[in-house]
N, C-alpha and C positions, 0 to 999 in steps of 0.2 A: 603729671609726674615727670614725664622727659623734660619741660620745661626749668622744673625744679632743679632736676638732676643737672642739667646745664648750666646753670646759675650755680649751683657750687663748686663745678668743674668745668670751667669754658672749652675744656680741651676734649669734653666728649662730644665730639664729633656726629657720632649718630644719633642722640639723643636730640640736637638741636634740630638735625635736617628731620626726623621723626615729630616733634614739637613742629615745625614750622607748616608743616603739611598739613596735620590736624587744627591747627590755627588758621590755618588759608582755608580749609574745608567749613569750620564754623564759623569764619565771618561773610562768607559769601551766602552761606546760608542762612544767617541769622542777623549780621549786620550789628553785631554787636562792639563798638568803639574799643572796649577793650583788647578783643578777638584783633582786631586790628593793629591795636598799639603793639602787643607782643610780637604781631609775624613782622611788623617792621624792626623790632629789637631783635628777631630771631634771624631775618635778612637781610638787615642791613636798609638800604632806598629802591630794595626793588621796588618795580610798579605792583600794586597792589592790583590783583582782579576784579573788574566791575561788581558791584554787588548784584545780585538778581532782588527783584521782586521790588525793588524803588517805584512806591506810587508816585502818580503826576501830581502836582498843585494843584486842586480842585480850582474849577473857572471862578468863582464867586470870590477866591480868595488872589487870583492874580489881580480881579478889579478891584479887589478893597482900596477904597480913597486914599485910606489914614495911613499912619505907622504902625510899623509891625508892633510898636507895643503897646499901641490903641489896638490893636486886633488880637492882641493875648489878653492885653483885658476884658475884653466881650468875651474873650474864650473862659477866663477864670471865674469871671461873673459869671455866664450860665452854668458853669459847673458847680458851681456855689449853691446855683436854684438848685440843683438836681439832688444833690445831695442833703438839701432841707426839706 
């Protein structure tokens, strides 16, 4: 809603800095691309805060040989099995 409210009135002031917080709060915890895009539209270039909870690259997938998109292929193929 402050988001909203800001977009039609760039000059409310607290509305933005209230939006920007709640945006910073859900994308750290959720890491949602979106959550992200706004608090950069709501602050301008600040540095964004690390996200938590970023799993590593599983080791089997740093060695894969191929291309990443010979290895989204195996990925879609057995997901193809699973769901037949």
């Amino acid at each position: 809603m402050r988001y909203a409210l800001w977009k039609l009135d760039p000059a409310r002031e607290d509305d933005r800095r209230v939006a920007a917080d709640l945006y910073e709060t859900l994308y750290v915890e959720r890491l949602n691309i979106t959550f992200r895009e706004r608090l950069r539209e709501l602050d301008g270039e600040q540095t964004l805060p690390e996200p938590s909870g970023i799993l590593d690259v599983p080791e089997g997938v740093k060695r894969y040989p191929g291309t990443v998109e010979e290895l989204l292929a195996q990925v879609e193929a057995g997901l193809a099995q699973l769901g037949n």
